[in-house]
N, C-alpha and C positions, 0 to 999 in steps of 0.2 A: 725685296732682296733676292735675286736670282744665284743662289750657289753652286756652285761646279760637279758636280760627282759623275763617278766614274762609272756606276753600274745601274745607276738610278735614274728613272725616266720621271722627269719634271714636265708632262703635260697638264697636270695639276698642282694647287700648292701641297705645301706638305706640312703639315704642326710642326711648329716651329720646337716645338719642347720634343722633338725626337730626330731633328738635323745629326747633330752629335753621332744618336744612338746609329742613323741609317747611314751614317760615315763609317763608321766602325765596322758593320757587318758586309758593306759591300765587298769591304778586303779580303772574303772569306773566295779563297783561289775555287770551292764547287759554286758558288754562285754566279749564272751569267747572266740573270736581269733582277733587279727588282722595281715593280712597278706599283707605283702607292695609287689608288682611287680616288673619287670624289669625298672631299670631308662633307661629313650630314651633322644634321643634329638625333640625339637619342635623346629618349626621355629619362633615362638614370643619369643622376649626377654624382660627379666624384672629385672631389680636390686633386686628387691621387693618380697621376700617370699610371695607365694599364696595357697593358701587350698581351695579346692571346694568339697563341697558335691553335687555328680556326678547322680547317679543312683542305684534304686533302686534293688536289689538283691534277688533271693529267701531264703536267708540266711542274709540278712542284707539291706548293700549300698557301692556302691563304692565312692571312692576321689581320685581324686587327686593334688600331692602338686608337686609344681613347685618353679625353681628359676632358674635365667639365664635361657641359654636354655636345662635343664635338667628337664624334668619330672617325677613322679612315682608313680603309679596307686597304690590305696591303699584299701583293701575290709575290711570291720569292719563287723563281724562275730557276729550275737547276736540276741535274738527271737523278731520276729515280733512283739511284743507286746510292747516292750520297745524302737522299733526303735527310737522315735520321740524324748524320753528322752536321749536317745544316742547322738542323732546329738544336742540336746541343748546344752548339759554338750559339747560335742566334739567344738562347737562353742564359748562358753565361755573360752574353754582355746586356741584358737586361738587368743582370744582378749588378753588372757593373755602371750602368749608364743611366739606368730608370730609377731602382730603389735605392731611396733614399736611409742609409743607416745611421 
């Protein structure tokens, strides 16, 4: 299934359990790319969809989202100046999109 988005580079697939989530955040007017990685496998498992903002980038920050044992490194592209406001917004639709209440 090839999805459209606006800001998100599809040279890889992308877990399908955070389509949604990576719809939502591209909207975000400081973001001008986000580029997901190769999904791998980890050796921790987890039923539980997880997003961590990882480290920080000279072009932004990396994350990554996790579920079972499939991982995918994800870099969020956007100036320095607005990082902080990035990962806030990016963190409230985590609440909104990921965890499950």
């Amino acid at each position: 299934m090839r999805v459209k988005f606006q800001k998100v580079k599809t040279e890889h697939n992308i877990l399908s359990e955070f389509i949604k989530f990576l719809f939502e955040i591209e909207k975000d007017p400081n973001i001008v790319r986000i580029i997901p990685g190769r999904i791998s496998r980890q050796q921790k498992w987890s039923s539980q969809l997880i997003f961590r903002i990882t480290t920080p980038t000279s072009s932004g920050f990396k994350c990554i989202m996790s579920k079972g044992s499939t991982a995918q490194e994800l870099f969020v592209i956007c100036s320095l100046e607005n990082v902080e406001e990035v990962k806030k917004n990016i963190l409230l639709n985590v609440e909104k999109y990921l965890i499950k209440h």
